[in-house]
N, C-alpha and C positions, 0 to 999 in steps of 0.2 A: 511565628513563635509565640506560644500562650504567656500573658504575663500572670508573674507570682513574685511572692516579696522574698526578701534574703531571709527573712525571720524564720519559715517555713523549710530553710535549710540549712540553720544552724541550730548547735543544741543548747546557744543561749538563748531561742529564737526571739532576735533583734534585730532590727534593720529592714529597712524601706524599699521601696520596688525594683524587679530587676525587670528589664524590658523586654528581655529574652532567656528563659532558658533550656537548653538542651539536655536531656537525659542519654548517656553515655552507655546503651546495655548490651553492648556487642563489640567488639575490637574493632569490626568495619565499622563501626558507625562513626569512629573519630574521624574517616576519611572523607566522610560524606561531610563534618563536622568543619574537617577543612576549607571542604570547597564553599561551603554555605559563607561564612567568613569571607571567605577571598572574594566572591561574589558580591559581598556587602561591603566590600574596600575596610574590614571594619579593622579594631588592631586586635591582640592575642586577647582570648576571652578570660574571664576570673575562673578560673577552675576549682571546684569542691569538689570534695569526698563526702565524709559525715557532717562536716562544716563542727567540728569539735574542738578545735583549737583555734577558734577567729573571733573577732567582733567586729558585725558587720554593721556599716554607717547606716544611717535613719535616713538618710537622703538617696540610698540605695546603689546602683549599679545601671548602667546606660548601658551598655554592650552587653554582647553574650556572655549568658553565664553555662560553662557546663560543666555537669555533676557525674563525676564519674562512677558507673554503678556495674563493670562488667564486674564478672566473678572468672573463677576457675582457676586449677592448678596443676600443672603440667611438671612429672615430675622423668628424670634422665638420669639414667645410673652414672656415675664418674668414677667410684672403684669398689672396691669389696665395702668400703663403711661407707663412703661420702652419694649421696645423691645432690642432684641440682633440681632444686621447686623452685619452677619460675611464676609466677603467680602476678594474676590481673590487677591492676591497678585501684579498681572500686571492692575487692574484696576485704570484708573487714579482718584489719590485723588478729583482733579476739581468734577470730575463727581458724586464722592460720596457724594459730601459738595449738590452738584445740586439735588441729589436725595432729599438728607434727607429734604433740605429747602419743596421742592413739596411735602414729607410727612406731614410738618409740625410737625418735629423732632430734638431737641435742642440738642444741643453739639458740634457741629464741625464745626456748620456756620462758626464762625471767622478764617476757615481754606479755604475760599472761595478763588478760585487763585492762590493757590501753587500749582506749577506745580509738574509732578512726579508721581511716582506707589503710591498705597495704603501700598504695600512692603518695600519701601523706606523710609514711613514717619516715623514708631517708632525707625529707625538705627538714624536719627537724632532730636529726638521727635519733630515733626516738629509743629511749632506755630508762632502764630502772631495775634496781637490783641487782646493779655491777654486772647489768649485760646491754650492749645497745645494738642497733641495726648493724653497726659497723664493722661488726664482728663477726656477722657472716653473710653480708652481702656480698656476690662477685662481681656481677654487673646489671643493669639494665635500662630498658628501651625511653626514651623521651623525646616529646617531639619540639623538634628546638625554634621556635617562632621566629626567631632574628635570621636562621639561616633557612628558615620555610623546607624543612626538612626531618625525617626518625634520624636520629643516632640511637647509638649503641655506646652506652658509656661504661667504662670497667669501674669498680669501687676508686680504685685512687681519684678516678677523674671525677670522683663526685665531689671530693673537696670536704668527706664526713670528720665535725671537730663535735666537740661536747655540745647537746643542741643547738649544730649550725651544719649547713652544708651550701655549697656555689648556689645550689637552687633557693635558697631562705636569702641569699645574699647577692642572687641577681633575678628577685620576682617579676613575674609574666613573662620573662621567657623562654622558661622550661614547663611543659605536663607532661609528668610520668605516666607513662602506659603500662609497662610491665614491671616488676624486680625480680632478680633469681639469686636465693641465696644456697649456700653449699650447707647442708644438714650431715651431721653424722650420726649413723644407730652404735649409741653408745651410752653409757650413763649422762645425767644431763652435767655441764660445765662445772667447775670448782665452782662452791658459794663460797664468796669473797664478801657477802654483806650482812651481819651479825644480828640485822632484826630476823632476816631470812633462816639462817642458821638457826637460831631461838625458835621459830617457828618449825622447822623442820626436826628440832631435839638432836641438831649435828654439831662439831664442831666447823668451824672455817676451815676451808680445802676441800670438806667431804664431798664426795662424786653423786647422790642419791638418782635413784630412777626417774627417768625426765619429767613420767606423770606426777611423781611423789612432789617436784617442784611447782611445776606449772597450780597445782592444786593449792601447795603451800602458798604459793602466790597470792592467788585467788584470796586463800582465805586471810593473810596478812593486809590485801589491800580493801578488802572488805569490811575490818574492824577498825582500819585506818580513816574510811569514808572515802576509799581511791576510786570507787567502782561505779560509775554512770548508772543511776538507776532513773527510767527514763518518766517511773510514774512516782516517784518518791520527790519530799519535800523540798530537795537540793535538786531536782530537774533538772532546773534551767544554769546550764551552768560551762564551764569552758576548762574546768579542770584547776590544777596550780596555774594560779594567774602572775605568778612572777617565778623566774628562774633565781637558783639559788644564786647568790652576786659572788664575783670575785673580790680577792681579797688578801692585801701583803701579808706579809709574813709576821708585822706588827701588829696589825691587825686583827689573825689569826689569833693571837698571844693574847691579845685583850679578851677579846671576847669568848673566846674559849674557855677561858677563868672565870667567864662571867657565866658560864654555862649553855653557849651555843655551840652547837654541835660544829666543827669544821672538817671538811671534808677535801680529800685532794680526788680531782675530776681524772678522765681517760686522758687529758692533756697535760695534764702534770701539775694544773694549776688547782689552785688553795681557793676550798668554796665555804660559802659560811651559809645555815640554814636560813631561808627567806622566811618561813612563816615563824622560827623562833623568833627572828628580829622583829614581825611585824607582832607578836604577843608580847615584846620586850616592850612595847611601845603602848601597851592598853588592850589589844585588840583580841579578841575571843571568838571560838564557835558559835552562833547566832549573832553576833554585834551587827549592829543596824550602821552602815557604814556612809547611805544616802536612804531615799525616797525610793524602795522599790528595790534595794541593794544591800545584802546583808553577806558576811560571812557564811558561813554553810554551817548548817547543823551539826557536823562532823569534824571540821577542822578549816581552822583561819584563812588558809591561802587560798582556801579555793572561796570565791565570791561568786552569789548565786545571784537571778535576777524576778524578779516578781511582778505584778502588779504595778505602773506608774514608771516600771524604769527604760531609760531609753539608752541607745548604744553607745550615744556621747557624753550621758552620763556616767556610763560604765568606764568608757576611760577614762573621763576626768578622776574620776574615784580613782584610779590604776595612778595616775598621776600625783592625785594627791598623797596618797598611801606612799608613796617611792620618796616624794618631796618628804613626809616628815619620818621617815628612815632613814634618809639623809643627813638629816636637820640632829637627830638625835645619834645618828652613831661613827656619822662618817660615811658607811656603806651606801650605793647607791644601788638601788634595785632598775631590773628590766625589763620589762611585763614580758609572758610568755606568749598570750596570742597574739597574732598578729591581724593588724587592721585592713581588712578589705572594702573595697565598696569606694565611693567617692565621699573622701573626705577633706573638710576644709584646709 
């Protein structure tokens, strides 16, 4: 197995050498993938997709790594509107939101521009703009390390809450291989979320054509600075680096007065904005945050990495930043990517 560093397969690209990695470009090859592992007695390997929501450690990775990179989309009628796109696990989500709009198939527009695998998105039920995975996954394939074996899991048994699912909440012993969610050819879902509606010149409720979304999307997160550009100033970056925090109902009441936005999540629970709180606190677009670490060009939450910076600095920043949002409002923040790699 050729070595190559984690950096080189993250898009914060940080972190030190992996000892082995696997490239995933065929559904068969996970099998071959298996036995290579069983062979080396080794334990389950760190699995990537676009390595876009991680931070991976400067000390690197001992075991295999594999990068899931199949494609493709297999689609199966279910009735007059509904079809089922089961779709490979390295395919990037972008490109699936891009298909479905061109079918003129509803459901996952408002997932238009998150970057990442199609594999990636139910470990964080990934959403945005009052749509998430969760809402029209039915099921799919993973291979389950603890039982050395594929299941087949339905949506319920994925366990999808507000960015969390069984798989974020018991890691390395799930890799998704496939998802298949249930599309309908229909207008695209009620916009429920009033920057989107603004952008779309709708009111809330309105039904618009899927493509007229997905676009609107696009172009809402593009002037927001939502949108991965991989040769632009913000590069090197891992996206919103803290999740918006929960937060009582007391809570709510304050700060909300005080002008942060509060928000109630798919779970019922009361969220308050993370990057308001962290600008409540000093911090701006370009602020220099460490050596090699600054907010992004475009907006606070997202922290980019440059020149001199290293992955354990990146967290500690992630640490620090949470510790004096704490210190100042009460709220505790919870950084959104998650740390792979062997760390202290």
């Amino acid at each position: 197995m050729p070595s190559t560093t984690l950096a080189s397969l993250t898009t914060l690209r940080l972190g030190g050498p992996a000892s082995g990695v696997l490239q995933v470009a065929d559904p068969d090859d996970w099998f071959e993938l298996v036995r290579t592992i069983g062979d080396r007695q080794e334990d389950a390997p760190l699995t990537l997709g676009h390595g876009s929501n991680v931070i991976a450690s400067d000390t690197g990775h001992e075991g295999t790594v594999a990068v899931m990179n199949t494609r493709g989309i297999t689609v199966k009628r279910v009735d007059d509107d509904t079809v089922a796109a089961t779709v490979q696990a390295g395919h990037p989500l972008a490109d699936l939101v891009q298909w479905a709009a061109a079918e003129h198939l509803a459901g996952i527009e408002c997932l238009a521009g998150i970057p990442g695998t199609v594999g990636a998105a139910p470990v964080q039920n990934a959403g945005a703009y009052g749509q998430q995975v969760s809402d029209t996954l039915d099921h799919l394939t993973a291979w389950d390390w603890d039982m050395g074996r594929l299941r087949t899991l339905p949506a319920q048994a994925c366990r999808l809450r507000h960015r969390n699912s069984r798989f974020k909440n018991d890691p390395g012993r799930w890799t998704i291989l496939t998802a298949t969610f249930h599309l309908t050819r229909s207008p695209a879902a009620p916009v429920t979320y009033q920057p989107l509606a603004d952008e779309l010149g709708v009111s809330i409720g309105t039904r618009p054509p899927v493509a007229e979304v997905t676009s609107a999307v696009l172009a809402n997160r593009h002037r927001r600075g939502l949108l991965l550009d991989p040769h632009g100033p913000d590069a090197r970056q891992a996206g919103s680096v803290f999740l918006n925090p929960p937060v009582t109902a007391a809570q709510a009441a304050r700060w909300s007065t005080a002008g942060c936005p509060v928000h109630t999540d798919s779970d019922g629970q009361l969220r308050a904005s993370a990057g308001w709180l962290l600008e409540h606190i000093g911090y701006r677009p370009g602020y220099k945050i460490a050596d090699g670490i600054r907010c992004s060009e475009r907006r606070t939450l997202t922290l980019t990495a440059h020149d001199r910076a290293t992955a354990t600095d990146f967290a500690q920043a992630l640490t620090e930043l949470s510790a004096q949002v704490e210190i100042a409002t009460g709220i505790k923040l919870r950084p959104e990517p998650t740390l792979v790699g062997a760390w202290a």
